[in-house]
N, C-alpha and C positions, 0 to 999 in steps of 0.2 A: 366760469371755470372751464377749462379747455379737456375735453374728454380724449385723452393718449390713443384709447383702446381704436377709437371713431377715429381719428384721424391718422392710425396704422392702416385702418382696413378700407379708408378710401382712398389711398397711396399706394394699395396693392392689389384690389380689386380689376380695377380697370387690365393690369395686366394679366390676370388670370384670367377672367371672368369677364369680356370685352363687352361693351356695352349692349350692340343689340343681343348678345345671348342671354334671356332672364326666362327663369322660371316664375312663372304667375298664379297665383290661384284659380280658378277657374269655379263655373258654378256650378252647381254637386250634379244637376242633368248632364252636361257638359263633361264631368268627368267621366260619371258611367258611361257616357258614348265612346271614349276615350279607353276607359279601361277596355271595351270590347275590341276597341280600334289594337293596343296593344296585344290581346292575347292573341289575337290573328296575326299581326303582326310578330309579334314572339314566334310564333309554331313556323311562319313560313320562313323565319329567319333562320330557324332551329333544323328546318327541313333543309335550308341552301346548306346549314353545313355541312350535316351526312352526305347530300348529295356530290359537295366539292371536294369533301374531306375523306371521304369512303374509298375512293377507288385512286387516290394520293396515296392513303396507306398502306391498302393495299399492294399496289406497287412497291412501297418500301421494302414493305415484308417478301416479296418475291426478291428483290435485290441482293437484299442482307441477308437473308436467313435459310435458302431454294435454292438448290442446285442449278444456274444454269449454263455451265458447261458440259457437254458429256465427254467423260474419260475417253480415250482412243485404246482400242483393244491390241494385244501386239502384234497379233497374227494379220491386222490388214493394213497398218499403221506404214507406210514407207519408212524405209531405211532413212532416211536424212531429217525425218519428222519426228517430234517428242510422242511419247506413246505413255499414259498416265498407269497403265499397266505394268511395262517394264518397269517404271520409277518404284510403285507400289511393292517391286518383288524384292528390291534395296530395303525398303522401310521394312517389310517384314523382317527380312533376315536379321538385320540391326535391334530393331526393336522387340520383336517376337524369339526370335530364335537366340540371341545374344543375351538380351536384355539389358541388366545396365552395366552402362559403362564410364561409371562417375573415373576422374583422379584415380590413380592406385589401385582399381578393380583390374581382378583379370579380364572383364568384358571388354576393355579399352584397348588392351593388345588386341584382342577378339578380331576388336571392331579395324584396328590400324591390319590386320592380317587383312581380311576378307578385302578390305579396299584396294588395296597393293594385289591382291588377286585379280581384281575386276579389273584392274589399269592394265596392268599383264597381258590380261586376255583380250584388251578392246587395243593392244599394242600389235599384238601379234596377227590381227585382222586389220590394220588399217592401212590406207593406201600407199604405198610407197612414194607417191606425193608429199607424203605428210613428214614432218620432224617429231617423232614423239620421245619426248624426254620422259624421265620419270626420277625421281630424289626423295627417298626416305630419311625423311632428316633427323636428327632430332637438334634441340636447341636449347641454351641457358643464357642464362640475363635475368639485369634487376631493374625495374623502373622507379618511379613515384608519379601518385594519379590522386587524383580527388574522387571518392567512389563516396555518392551517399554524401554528400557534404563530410564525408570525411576524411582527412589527409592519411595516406596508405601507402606504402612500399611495397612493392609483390617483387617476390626473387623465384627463380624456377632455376632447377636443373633438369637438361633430360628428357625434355617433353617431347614427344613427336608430333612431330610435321608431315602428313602426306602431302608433294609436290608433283605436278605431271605438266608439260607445256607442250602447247602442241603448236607447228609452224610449219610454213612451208618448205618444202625442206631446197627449193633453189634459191631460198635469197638465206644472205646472213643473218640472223636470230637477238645476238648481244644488242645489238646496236637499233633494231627498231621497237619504236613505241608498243605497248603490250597490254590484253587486257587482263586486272585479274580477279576470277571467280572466286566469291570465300564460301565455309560453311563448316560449320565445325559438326566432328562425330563423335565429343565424351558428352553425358547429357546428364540433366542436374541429380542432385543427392536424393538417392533414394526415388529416382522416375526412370521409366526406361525410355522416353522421350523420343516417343514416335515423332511428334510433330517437329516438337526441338530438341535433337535439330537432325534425326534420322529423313526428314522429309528433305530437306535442305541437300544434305549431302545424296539422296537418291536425285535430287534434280542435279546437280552436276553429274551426278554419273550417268545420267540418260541423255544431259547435254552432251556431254564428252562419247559418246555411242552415237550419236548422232553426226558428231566431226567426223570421228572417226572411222564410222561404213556409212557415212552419205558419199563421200564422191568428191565433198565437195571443199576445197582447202581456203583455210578462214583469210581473208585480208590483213590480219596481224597476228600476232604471236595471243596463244589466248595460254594464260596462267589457270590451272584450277587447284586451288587450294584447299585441300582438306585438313581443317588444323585439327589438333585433340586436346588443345585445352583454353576455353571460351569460357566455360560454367565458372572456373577459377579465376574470373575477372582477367580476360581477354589475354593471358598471356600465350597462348601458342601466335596468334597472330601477329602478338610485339617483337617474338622469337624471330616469323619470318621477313617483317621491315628491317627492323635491324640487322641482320644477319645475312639474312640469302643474298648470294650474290644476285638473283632474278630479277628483286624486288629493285634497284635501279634502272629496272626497262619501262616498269607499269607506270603507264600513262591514264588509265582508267580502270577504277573499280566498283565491281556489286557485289556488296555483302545480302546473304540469305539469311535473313534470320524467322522465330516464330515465337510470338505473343500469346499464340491459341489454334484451334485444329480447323476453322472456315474462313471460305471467303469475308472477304477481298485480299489479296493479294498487295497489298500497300505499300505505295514509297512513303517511309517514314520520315526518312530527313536525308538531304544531299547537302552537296557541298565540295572545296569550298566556295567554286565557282558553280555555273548553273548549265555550263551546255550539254553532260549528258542530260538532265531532265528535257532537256529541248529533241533531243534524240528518242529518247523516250517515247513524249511526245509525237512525234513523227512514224516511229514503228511499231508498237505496242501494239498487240494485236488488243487485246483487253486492258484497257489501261484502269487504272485507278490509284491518282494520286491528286493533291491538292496544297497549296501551299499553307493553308493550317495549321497542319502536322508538323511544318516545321518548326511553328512556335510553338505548339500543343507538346512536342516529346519531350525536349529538356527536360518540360515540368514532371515527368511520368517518373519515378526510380526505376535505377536500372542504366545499362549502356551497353552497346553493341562493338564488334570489332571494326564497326563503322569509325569509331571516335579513333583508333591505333592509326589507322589507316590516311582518315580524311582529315583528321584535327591536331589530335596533339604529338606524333611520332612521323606523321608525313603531309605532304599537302595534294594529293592525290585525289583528281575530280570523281566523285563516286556517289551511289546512291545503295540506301540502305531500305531492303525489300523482303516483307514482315506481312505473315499472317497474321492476324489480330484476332476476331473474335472466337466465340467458343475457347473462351479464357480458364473457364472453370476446370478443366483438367491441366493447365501450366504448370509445371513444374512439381508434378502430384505422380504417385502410380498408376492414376487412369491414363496418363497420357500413351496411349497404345493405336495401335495400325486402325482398327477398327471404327475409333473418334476420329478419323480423320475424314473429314468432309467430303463426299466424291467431286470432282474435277478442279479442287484445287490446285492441284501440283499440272492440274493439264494447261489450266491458264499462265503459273510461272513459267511451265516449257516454252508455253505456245508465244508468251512474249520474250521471252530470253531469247531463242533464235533468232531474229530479226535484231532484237537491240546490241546484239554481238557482230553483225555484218553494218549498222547504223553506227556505233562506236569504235569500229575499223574504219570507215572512212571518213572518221568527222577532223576536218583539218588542225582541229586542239588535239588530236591526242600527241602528246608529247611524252620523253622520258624527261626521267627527276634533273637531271643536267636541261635539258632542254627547255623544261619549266622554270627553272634557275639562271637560266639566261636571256629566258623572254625577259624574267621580271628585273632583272638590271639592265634591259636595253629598254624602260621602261611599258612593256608591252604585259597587257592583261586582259583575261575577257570580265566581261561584266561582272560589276563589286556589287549590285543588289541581287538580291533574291526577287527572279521574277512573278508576277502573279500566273498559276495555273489549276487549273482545276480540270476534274476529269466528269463527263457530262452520262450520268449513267454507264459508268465503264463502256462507253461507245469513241466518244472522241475527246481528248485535251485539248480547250481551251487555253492559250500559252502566247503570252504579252509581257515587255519589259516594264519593269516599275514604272518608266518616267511615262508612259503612256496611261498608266492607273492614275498617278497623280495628275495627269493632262486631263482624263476624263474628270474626273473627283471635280476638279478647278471648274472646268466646262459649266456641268452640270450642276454645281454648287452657283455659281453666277448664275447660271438660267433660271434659278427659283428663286434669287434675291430680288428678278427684276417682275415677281410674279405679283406681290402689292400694287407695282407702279404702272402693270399695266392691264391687270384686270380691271370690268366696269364696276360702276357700283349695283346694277343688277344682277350680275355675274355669281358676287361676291357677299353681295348683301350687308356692304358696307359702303357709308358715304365718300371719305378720304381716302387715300393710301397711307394718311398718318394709322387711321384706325384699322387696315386694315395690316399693317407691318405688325400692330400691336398685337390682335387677335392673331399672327402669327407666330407669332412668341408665346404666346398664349400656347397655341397647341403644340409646339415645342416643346414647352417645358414640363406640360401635359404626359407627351409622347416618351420622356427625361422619364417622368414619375413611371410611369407605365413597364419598364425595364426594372426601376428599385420594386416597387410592386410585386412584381412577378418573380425574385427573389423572395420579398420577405416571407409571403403570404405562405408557400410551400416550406420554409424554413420555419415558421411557425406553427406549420402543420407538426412537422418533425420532429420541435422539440417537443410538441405538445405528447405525442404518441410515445415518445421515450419515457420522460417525466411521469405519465401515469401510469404505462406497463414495465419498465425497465427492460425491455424487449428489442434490444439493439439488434440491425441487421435482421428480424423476420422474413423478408420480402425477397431475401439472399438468391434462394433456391424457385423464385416465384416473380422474376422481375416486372413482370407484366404488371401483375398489383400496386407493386410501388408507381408505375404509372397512371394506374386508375385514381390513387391518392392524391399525387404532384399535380398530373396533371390541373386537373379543375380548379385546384388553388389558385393554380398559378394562370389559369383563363380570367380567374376572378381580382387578380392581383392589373392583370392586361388592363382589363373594361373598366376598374373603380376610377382613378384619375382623369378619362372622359365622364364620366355620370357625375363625376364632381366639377367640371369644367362646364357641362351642360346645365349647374345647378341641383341636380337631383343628389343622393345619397342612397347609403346602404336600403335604408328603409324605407324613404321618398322617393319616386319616378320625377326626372326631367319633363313637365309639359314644356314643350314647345310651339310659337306661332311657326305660318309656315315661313315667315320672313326668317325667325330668330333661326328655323331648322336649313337653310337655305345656308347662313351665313354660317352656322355651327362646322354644315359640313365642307363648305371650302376652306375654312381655316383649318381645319382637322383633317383636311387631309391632303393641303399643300404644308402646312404647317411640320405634318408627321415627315414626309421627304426631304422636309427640308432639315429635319435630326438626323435622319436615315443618311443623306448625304455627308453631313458635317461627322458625323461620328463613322464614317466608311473616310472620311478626310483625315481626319484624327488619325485611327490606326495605322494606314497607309504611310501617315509623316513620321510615323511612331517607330516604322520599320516593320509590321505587324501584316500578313497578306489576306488578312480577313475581308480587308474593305470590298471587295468586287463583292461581296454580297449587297451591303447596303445598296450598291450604284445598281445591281440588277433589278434587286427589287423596287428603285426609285424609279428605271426607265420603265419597267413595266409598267408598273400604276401610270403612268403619265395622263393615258387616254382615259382613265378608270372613271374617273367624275366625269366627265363629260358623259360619256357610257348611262352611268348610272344617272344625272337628270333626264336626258333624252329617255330614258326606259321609263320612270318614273311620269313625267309628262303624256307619254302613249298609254301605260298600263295601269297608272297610277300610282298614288304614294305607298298605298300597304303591298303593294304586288311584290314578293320575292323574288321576281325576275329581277328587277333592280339588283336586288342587294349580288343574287349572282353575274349580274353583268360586270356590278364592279367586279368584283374576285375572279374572272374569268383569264383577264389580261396576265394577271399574274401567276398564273396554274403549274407552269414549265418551273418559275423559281421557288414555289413552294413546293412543288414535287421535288426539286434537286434538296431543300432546306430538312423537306420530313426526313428524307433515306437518310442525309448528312449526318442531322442531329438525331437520326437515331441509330447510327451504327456508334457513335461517339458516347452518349449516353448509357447504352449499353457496357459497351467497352467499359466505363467507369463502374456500372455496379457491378460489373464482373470481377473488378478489378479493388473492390470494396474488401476481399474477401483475404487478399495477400497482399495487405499495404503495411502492415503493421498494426499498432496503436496506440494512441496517443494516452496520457495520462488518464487515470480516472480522476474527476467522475465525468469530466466533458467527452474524454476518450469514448463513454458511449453514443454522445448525440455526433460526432463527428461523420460516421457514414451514413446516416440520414442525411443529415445537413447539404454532406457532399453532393448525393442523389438529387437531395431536392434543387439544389444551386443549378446545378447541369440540367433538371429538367425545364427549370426556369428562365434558361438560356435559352432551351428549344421552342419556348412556348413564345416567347418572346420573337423568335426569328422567324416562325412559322404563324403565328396569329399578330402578332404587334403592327403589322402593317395594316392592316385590314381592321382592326380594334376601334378608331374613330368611329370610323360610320356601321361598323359592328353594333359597338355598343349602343346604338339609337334602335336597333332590331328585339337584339334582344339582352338588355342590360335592365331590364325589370326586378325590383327584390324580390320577387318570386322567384326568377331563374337565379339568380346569384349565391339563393339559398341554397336552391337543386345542389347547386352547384358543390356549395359546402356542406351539404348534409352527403353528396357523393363520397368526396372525400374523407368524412369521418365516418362513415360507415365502413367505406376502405379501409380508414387505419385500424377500424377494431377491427375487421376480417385481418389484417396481417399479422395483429396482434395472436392471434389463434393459429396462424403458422410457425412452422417448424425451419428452422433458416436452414437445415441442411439437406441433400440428394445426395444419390451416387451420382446424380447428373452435375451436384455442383455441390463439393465433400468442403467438409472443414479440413483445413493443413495445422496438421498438429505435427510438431519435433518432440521426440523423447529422445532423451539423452541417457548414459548411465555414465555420469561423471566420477573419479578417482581424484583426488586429492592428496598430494604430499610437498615434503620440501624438500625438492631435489639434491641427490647426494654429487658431487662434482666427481667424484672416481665413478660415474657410470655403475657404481652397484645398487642392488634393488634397495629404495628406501622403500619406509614405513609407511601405508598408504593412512594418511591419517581422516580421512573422511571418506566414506562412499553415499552416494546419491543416485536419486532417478528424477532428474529436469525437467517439466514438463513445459514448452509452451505452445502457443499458438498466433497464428497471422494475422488475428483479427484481436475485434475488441472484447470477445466471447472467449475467457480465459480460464485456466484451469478448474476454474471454481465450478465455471459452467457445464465441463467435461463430467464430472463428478456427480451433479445433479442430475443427468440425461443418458448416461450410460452406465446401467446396473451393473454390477461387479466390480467396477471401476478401483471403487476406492480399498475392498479386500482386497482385488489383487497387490495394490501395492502397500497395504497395510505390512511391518512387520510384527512378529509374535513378540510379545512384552515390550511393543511400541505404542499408544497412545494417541501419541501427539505427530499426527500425521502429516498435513501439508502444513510447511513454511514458507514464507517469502524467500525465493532465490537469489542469490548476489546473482549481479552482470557476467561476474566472473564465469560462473557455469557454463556459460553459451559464449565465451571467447573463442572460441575456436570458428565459430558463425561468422566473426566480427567483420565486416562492421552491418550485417544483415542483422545481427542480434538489436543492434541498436533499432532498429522499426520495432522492437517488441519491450511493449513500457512494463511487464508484470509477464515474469515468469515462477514456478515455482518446485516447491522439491521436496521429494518424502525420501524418510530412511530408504536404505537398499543391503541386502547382505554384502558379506564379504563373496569377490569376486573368484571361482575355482581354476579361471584362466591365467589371473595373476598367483596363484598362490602354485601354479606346476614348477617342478623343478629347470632354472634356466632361465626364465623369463626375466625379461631386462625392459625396467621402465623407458621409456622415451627422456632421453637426459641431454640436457646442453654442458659444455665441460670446457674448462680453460687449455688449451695446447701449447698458450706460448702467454705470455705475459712479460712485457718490458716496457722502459722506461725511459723517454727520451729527454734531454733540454734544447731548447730552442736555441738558436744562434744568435750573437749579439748582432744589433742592426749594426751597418756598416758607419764606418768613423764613431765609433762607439765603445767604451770601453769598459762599461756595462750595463746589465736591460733594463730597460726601461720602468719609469716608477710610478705608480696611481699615483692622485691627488691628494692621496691623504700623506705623500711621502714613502710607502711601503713597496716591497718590490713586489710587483706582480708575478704569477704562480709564471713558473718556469719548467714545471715539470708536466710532461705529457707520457702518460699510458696506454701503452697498445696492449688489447685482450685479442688475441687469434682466439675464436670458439670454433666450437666443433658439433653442430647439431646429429644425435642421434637416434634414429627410428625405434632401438632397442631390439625388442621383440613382435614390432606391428609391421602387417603384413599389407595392408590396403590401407593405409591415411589418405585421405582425403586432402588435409590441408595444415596444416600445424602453423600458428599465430605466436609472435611474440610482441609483449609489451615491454620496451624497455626505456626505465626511467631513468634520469643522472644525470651529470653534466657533461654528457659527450659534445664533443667537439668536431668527430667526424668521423666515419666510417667506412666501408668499402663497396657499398650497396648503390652509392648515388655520388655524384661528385661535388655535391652541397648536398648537405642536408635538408628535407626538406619540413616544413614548416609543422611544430607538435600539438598534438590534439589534447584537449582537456575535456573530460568527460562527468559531469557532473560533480566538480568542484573538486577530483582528483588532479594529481600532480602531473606536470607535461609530460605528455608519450611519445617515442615513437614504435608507432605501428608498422608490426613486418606480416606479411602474411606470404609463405612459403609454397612450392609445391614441387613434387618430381623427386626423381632419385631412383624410383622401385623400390622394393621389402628390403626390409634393416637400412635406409641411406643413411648416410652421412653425406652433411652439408657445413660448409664451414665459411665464416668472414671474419671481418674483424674490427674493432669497434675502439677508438681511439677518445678518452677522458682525459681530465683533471687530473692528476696525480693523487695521492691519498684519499680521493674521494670514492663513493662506494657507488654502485651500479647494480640496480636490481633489474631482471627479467623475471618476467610469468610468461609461462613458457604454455600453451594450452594445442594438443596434436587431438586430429578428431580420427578416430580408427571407423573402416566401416564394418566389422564384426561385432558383434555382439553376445552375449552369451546365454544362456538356456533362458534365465529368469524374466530377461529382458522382451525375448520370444513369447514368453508364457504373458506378461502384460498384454504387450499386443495384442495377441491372438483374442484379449477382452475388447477389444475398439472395432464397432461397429463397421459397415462396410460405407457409410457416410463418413467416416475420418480418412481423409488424405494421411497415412503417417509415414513419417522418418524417423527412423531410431539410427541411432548407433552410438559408439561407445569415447568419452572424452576425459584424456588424463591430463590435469593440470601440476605443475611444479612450480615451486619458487626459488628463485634463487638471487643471493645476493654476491656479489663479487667483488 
């Protein structure tokens, strides 16, 4: 009888498990000599890592997290140089003095005042060399965008545009190439947004001081753009592509934007050609950029006036330039002057000037005609995204794809031919058949080692949710959630070598010195040669990660040789070896620590305003996510080194350490608190109004009132309630009972389509409102103005219209509704949404229609999302149906006033809640 199981396992052995690698029994004298040989061996192996790993991280942590630029004071700073002081006196006034200045706040004229002040006054000082324009604009228009995976309409009227251009003033201006600065000055709901984007706009206006009393007049016309409405999904700057007569000269643009309040200073993604990043590159005083980020952002929600500009309204080569960490005050009311990092805004100066005289002279910069006729005389610059990375914000590294894929090629060949030509002492195998095998072996090894170091951390995660229900802990404490990942995922690295070596969790690998000979060339030509192919892969894939793999492969090259020659002199247990090997590769683990952990970071900061997902998975989701990312770092930073690691110290002793670190971790986080004022929970309170809009514009009957509550994470109302005493009497009402409900979606229409990241909101009674019941007060109403009814014309040689299949005449009749949106009685809106269902056929917002959202098994939509006008606007369009068919709108206007009661809640929420209240009236109407 032929045994299945036996003849599976000797058909797949050999290629895991390659012949001379075997684990042997040994006899019990023999062991104990052996077990002493390992803990020494353990301890000096354990020692090489603090000693290589220690002052790696060190450095990180100086990079990412330390001030090392110092701001430039104003008083000694030269006129033509950035001075982080000057900048800093913008940010306060904005952000301190002003405060916010969301949409439809008075802070927003505020803010459009004081600028047009400063332009004024840096007008009236500047060289008579110089051409300084200046245009207060405002601007309307409607587009269609995909925001969020969701299909969106935004209309605006009215919004202002601060424009200023400055040029030579002896050559003509229209006609040559131009660069132009963006940076918007409304900042989000309910923040006063020092960093975003008050930092933004003080660095052009210290740029723009610097043009202007330096002396010195720019090589091309430079645009600075101060738009005022970004926060409302990017329309002041659709306003000035479309519109401005200017924006047919810019040939190059950098958008400012901000993630968080410190360094690094990041290009987040360019486009749609690459040669300012090449410029960049070349001037940057401090640079920091890398091409990751330009597959890494897509995935990030969210978008920048980057995309108006460079993607989908223009094709303008430009790069988009973003504070990133100290995320935890984004778009919250800590974001203030204070949280802002020192010498941040002095590195954006300090490289803006230079890449403003580099992007004057780089021979692409063209106007939008000019770009439009290179590309029908078929002329282009390069159609990949180059690889670059920046080397300790010291220098750019900066090479064209086909030179990554030439290396990749290279260097992938030179290790296929490393079987055929190593000896067999060398290698410690007899053939190069057996020796091609045992490198697939650790290949596939090296494969495991990557799933590994996912799972093991992801199993930590769920484990720790599962038994405390304790989502997000480690929020306000991210270091700990590294003390937990980490070690899993060291332990997820090392098991698929200790299994390839034979050994197991709870078994050690003995090895001869033959079989440990031949373990370690296979393992660690074997690991380069994954490291290669999978830096191959990405690079063909379009993906510019690969130059990691190829760095880390050239380093290691000399690393085994290194390490027998050390081994040979000091012997086998000497931990000089093991650091000899790791030494080579010091430079690419030090760039992989800082990399993956300024990234890593970013993500659990970013854990906290992602939304969240359904219950009950919804809770393990930001674990999961942490643990994934950390499992990526651990992987990029120890994976290489892991083979011949794991022969040091891959003992089930250490493996334990390892995971009793870990789970001691997670019960410590389990006993944390997720929130700080250092890193607040974002909570939205709403006091929603409900009725069904009357079309004569008079006040209807508010038939429901509410107080909304939700939140940006997975930690939902329910949570709020449990952890902040008074909570729930405050919003209890007298002979109410039955306190929190589940909220419709509806409630948070006015958010839309931001509402949609939040899977569970909810809503307790609320009195009647004493601001709608004063005399006068006029609901927010959408109204018919004109109503008529068209037939289509008979096609031509026809003499009459055409008839379906079934024989029947097809609907002949079409309806135009003229509407009339009106503010009523609200004086600060923010943003006013309409959902409108039916069988429209077309309307005056887009020139096709564009494609309708279905939202959870409701009826197709289309979504408008409005803004502009000032107090009491009216807006109007017009919306063309079906003939006797009916048209329903939900009409949802978000006011930013609130009223006493609303105040009084609040004032119960801790100073660890990020809140945003204000006030939202919804109507319905059918037509």
């Amino acid at each position: 009888m032929v045994d299945a199981r036996a003849l599976a396992t000797a058909a797949v052995e050999p290629l895991l498990f390659p012949l001379p690698i075997r684990s042997a029994p040994s006899p019990r004298v023999s062991r104990r000599r052996g077990d002493g040989q390992w803990l020494w061996k353990g301890i000096g192996g354990f020692a090489v890592l603090l000693l290589f790993y220690a002052p790696l991280l060190e450095l990180s942590r100086r990079l990412t997290f330390t001030t090392r630029i110092a701001p430039k004071p104003a008083a000694t700073t030269p006129l033509d140089q950035f001075s982080e002081e000057r900048a800093m006196a913008h940010v306060v006034r904005l952000a301190s003095d002003i405060g916010i200045r969301q949409e439809g706040s008075a802070g927003l004229d505020l803010s459009r005042e004081y600028i047009l002040e400063e332009v004024r006054r840096l007008k009236a000082k500047a060289s008579p060399r110089l051409r300084f324009e200046i245009d207060d604009s405002r601007v309307s228009g409607s587009f269609h965008m995909n925001f969020l995976f969701r299909s969106l309409t935004l209309a605006y009227q009215n919004l202002s545009n601060v424009v200023v251009r400055v040029s030579d003033a002896s050559r003509p201006v229209d006609a040559s190439p131009s660069i132009l600065l963006n940076a918007h000055y409304d900042s989000p709901l309910g923040s006063p947004g020092a960093a975003d984007c008050a930092s933004c706009v003080a660095t052009l206006l210290e740029a723009l001081r610097a043009v202007a009393e330096g002396g010195k007049v720019p090589r091309a016309p430079v645009i600075f753009l101060f738009n005022g409405a970004e926060e409302v999904f990017l329309k002041g700057v659709h306003g000035f592509v479309s519109k401005h007569p200017w924006s047919e000269s810019v040939g190059a643009f950098i958008n400012f934007e901000s993630a968080g309040s410190a360094l690094p200073d990041l290009v987040i993604q360019s486009g749609p050609v690459m040669w300012p990043n090449r410029v960049y590159a070349e001037t940057a005083v401090h640079p920091s950029a890398t091409v990751i980020t330009q597959d890494f952002f897509p995935h990030v929600p969210g978008d920048t006036d980057f995309r108006i500009v460079s993607k989908d309204f223009d094709d303008v080569p430009g790069m988009d330039l973003m504070m990133v960490l100290r995320g935890y005050f984004y778009h919250t009311p800590y974001d203030i002057a204070d949280n802002i990092m020192p010498g941040v805004l002095q590195m954006r100066g300090e490289n803006l000037l230079p890449l403003l005289d580099g992007l004057a002279a780089a021979p692409e910069l063209k106007t939008r005609q000019g770009r439009r006729q290179a590309a029908a005389k078929g002329e282009s610059n390069e159609d990949q995204v180059p690889v670059f990375f920046d080397l300790f914000n010291q220098v750019i590294v900066f090479y064209p794809r086909h030179m990554a894929v030439a290396s990749n090629v290279a260097l992938l060949g030179a290790l296929y031919l490393v079987p055929f030509l190593a000896s067999p002492a060398a290698s410690g195998y007899a053939t190069a058949t057996q020796r091609c095998s045992a490198l697939a072996s650790a290949a596939v090894a090296q494969a495991l080692t990557w799933f590994m170091a996912f799972l093991v951390p992801v199993l930590v995660a769920v484990g720790r949710i599962a038994l405390s229900g304790k989502p997000l802990a480690w929020y306000s404490h991210p270091n700990t959630a590294f003390v937990m990942f980490v070690p899993a995922a060291i332990i997820g690295t090392l098991l698929p070598h200790v299994s390839r070596a034979g050994g197991s969790w709870s078994k050690p690998a003995v090895l001869s010195h033959d079989q440990e000979v031949a373990f370690c060339w296979s393992a660690h030509w074997g690991g380069l040669i994954y490291f290669v192919t999978l830096a191959m892969i990405v690079t063909m894939c379009g993906g510019g990660g690969g130059y990691i793999g190829v760095w880390w492969s050239l380093s290691l090259l000399p690393s085994l040789f290194i390490y027998n020659k050390l081994q040979k002199t000091f012997g086998h247990s000497n931990p000089i070896a093991l650091l000899g090997y790791m030494l080579p590769a010091a430079v690419p683990c030090a760039y992989c620590i800082n990399f993956s952990a300024f990234y890593t970071f970013f993500m659990a900061e970013k854990m906290g305003a992602s939304g969240a997902a359904p219950l009950p998975w919804g809770l393990f989701v930001p674990d999961i996510v942490l643990a994934c990312f950390i499992g990526i770092a651990v992987c990029i930073i120890v994976a290489p080194f892991a083979p011949i690691l794991s022969r040091w110290i891959a003992r089930p002793a250490f493996l334990r350490a390892l995971l009793l670190i870990s789970v001691v971790a997670a019960a410590h986080i389990c006993t944390l608190f997720p929130y700080s004022t250092h890193a607040p929970k974002r909570v939205v309170m709403q006091r929603v109004y409900t009725t069904h809009g009357a079309m004569d514009g008079a006040h209807p009957p508010v038939t429901r009132a509410e107080t909304t509550i939700a939140t940006a994470d997975c930690n939902d109302a329910a949570f709020l309630l449990a952890t902040i005493p008074g909570l729930q009497a405050a919003l209890a009402q007298p002979g109410n009972h039955s306190v929190m409900a589940l909220a419709s979606k509806a409630n948070l229409r006015a958010l839309y389509p931001i509402s949609d990241l939040i899977d569970r909101s909810f809503t307790f009674p609320a009195p009647p409102s004493p601001r709608l019941s004063k005399p006068g007060f006029r609901f927010p109403t959408l109204q018919v103005i004109n109503d008529t009814t068209t037939l289509p014309a008979a096609p031509p040689h026809s003499t009459s219209l055409p008839l379906a299949p079934n024989g029947t005449t097809l609907p002949q009749a079409r309806r135009r509704l003229h509407l009339e949106l009106h503010a009523g009685s609200l004086e600060q809106v923010w943003a006013s949404v309409l959902n409108i269902t039916g069988p429209v056929t077309a309307w005056s917002l887009t020139p096709t229609l564009p494609p309708r959202e279905v939202s959870r098994g409701g009826p197709p939509s289309l979504m408008v999302h409005y803004n502009g006008g000032g107090p009491g606007f009216k807006w109007q369009f017009w919306v063309e149906l079906v003939a006797g068919q009916q048209l329903n709108v939900e009409l949802a206007v978000l006011d930013q006033v609130v009223d006493g009661d609303v105040s009084r809640i609040a004032a119960v929420f801790p100073p660890w809640v990020a809140l945003t209240a204000s006030s939202s009236y919804i109507s319905y109407h059918s037509l």
